[in-house]
N, C-alpha and C positions, 0 to 999 in steps of 0.2 A: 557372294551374297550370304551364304549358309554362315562362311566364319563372321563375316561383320556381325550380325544380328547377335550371334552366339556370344563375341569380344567381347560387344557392347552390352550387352548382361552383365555377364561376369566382372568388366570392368567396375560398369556400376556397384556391384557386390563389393569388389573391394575396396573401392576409395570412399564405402558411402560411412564406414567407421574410422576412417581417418581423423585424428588429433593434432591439434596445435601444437608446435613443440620448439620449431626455432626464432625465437624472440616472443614470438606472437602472443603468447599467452598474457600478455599487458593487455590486451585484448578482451580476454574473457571475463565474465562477470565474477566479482568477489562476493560473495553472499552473507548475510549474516546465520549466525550458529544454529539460529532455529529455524530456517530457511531449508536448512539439508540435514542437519543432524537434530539426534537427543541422548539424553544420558542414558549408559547403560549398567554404572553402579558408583557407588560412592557413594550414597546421598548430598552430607553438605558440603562434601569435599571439592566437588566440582561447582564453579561459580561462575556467574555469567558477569562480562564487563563491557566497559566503555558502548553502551546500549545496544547489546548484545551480538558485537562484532568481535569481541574477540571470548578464551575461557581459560580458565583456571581449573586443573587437575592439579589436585593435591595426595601427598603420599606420608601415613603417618600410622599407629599402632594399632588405630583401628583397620584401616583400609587402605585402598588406592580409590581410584577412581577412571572413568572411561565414558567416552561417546561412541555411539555410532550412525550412520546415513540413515536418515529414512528409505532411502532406494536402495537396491540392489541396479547394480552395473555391468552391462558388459561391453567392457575394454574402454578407454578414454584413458583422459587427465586429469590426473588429480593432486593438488597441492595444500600447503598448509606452511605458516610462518609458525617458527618454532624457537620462545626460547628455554633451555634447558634452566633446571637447578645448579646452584651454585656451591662451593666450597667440597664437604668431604661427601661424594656422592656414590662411595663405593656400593654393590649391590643393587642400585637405582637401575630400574628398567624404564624406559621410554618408548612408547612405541606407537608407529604412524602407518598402517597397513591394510591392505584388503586380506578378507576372508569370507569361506563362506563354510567356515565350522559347523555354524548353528543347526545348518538344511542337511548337510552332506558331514555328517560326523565321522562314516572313515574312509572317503574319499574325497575328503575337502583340498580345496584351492587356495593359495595363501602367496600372496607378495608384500616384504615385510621389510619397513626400515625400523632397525633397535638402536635406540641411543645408551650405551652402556654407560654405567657411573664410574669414576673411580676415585683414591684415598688423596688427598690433599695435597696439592700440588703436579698432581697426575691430569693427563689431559682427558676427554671424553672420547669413547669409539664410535662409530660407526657401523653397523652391522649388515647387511643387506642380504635376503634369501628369497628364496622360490621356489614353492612348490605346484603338486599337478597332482589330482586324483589320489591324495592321502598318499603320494613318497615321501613322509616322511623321514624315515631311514635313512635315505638318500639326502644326505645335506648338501644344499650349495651355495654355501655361504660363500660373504666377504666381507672385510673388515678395514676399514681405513683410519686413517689421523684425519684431522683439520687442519687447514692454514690458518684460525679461526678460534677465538674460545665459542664455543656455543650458549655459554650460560652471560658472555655479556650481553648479546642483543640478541634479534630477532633472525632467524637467518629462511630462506624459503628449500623446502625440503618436497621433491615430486615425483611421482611414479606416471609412467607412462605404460599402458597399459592393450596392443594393438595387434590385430591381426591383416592389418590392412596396406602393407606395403608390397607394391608390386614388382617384382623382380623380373619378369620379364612376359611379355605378349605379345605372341607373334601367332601367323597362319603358316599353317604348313599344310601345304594341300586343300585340306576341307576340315583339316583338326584347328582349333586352338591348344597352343600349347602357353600355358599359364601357370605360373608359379606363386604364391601367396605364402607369407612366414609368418605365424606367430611373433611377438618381436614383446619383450619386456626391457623399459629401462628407468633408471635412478636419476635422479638431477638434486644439485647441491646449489641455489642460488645460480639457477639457470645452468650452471655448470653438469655436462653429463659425466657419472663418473661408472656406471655399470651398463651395459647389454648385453642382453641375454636371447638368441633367437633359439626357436624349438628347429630341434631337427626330426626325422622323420624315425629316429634309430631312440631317441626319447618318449615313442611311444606316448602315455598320456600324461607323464612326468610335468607338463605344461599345464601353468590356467587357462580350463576353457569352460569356465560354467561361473552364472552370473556369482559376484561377489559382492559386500560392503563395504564402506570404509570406517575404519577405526582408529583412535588414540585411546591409548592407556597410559598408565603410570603403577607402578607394582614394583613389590620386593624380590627379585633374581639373585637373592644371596647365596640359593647354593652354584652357583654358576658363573654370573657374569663378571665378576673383577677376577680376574685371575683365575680360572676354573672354581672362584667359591673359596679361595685364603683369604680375600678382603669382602666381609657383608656388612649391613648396614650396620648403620648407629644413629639409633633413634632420637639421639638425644640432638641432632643437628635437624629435625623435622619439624614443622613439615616440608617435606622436599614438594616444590610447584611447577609445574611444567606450565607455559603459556603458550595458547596457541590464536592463532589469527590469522586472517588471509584466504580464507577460505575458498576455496576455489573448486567445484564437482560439474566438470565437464567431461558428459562420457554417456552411453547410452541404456540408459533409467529400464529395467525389466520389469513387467508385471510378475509379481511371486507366484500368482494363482495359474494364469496361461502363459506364463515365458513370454508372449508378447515385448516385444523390444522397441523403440520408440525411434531407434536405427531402423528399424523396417519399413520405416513410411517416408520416401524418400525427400517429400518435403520438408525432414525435418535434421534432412544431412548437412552437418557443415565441414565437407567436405577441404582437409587442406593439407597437403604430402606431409608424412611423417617421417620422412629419411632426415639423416643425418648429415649435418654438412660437414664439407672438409674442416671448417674453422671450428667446428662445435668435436670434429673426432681429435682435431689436431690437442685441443683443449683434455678432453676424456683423456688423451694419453700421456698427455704433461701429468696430468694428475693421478691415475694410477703408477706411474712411475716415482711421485713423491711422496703419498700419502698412503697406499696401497699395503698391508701388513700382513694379509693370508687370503689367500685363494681356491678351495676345493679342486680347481684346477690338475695344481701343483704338487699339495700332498698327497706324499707317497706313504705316510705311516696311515691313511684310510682306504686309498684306491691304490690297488697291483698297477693300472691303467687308469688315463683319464676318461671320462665320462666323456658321453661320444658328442655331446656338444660344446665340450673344448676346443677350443683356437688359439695351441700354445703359443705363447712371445718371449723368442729367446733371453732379450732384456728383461721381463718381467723374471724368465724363472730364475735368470742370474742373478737380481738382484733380492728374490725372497728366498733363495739359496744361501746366502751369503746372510741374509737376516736370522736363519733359522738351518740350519744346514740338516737336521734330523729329519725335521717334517719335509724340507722343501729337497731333499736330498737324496741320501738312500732308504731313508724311510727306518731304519735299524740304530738306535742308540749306542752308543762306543763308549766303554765306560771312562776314559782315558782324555776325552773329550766333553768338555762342558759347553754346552748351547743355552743359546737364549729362545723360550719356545714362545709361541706366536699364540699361546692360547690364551685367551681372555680372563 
């Protein structure tokens, strides 16, 4: 009787943040822009459309421009239909992510999709990070291609955001022994293409403190195309990002008492967030196609991989053979020309 009661708490505890994640999310309500978000710079750069479902961020000599949640969240779903600028979009930042910068300046939380630009005729990347408790320092990034231009249509871009999958609950004697992971993932038009669980050896390196959701549009000229060889050119601006689709399903925090709106359990919508075979089988087609750097892998930043690595032979074979420097022994050979993997 002692373990039941006890389970059944803790079970509750875990499934009551559970997210939508396979197929389901046709499900959830789409909201309009002022329903969840507001601006947080631009001025007229950013413009509201088609009566106020979808927005336009634009990026030009004066500025950029950016939204963010009226809420603060901890853990959900969260999505948004994105389509990117078009032609020569080198030094173009894009960006679709939570943070909570503002509160936690240097131990902030941050899970980040970047859409990088790049020079004419070049495809757009993909960028994917995550941080825990201001590790900045500690990058762990990814970077992918598209099957896809992103600057023709609209494509659905979404982070999954959970602490609520249960790995195992059983009674042992008079103990419960229960296990619960952190668990962060990316999805490309329902496509999962990154997961990322916390281990126990990452310490606070994990988001666990409420955050926002954000899109920008900004100049990454010293950086993003190529380490910073290709930056903008103004003269093809303004660069406009559209977004629409809105979708902020995830559990709303009060800023003032942390009160979470997960806390009240009548207000759980409760629905397993594991992964299925057909949805991993997919993630793995597509890291294996589109997949171009991994913090994982390189060895010219880490002696060792970070301890929540789960190396894959085919993966490092193949970003080995991409990159044989970084993905390799980590040590340049001068005799030997590589093609480096950096942005």
């Amino acid at each position: 009787m002692m373990c039941t009661n006890f389970g059944s708490r803790f079970l509750l505890t875990c499934t009551l943040l559970a997210v939508v994640v396979s197929g389901s999310e046709r499900n959830l309500p789409i909201i309009a822009f002022d329903e969840g978000y507001t601006q947080l710079f631009g001025d007229d750069n950013l413009v509201i459309h088609r009566d106020g479902k979808a927005v336009h961020l634009a990026l030009d000599e004066r500025t950029g421009s950016g939204f963010v949640s009226h809420d603060l969240y901890l853990h959900g779903y969260f999505s948004a239909s994105i389509k990117l600028p078009a032609d020569y979009t080198a030094g173009v930042v894009v960006a679709f992510y939570m943070s909570n910068a503002d509160i936690f300046e240097k131990s902030h939380d941050e899970i980040d999709f970047e859409f990088l630009g790049n020079i004419r005729g070049k495809d757009w990347r993909i960028q994917t990070n995550i941080y825990g408790n201001g590790s900045t320092s500690t990058g762990r990034e990814e970077r992918y291609g598209l099957w896809f231009d992103p600057s023709d249509d609209f494509h659905q871009y979404s982070i999954l955001w959970t602490d609520s999958h249960i790995i195992r609950l059983r009674c042992v004697g008079r103990t419960w022994k229960l296990i619960c992971f952190l668990c962060g993932r990316f999805f490309v038009d329902n496509i999962p293409i990154r997961e990322i669980k916390r281990t126990m050896a990452m310490g606070g390196d994990f988001p666990s403190k409420p955050m926002s959701l954000y899109a920008t549009i900004w100049d990454g000229s010293a950086w993003a195309t190529n380490g910073g060889k290709y930056r903008m050119n103004y003269k093809y601006a303004p660069y406009v990002a559209e977004f629409s689709g809105f979708l902020l399903h995830g559990c709303a925090v009060d800023p003032i008492d942390q009160f979470s709106e997960c806390d009240n359990a009548h207000s759980s919508q409760a629905i397993p967030a594991g992964m299925t075979s057909s949805e991993r089988i997919k993630m793995e087609s597509f890291r294996r196609k589109y997949m171009t750097y991994s913090y994982c892998y390189d060895r010219t930043r880490y002696k060792a991989p970070l301890p929540e690595c789960v190396l894959v032979p085919r993966e490092a074979e193949r970003l080995k053979s991409f990159d044989p420097v970084t993905f390799g022994s980590g040590r340049r050979h001068h005799h030997h020309r590589s093609h480096s993997s950096v942005v």
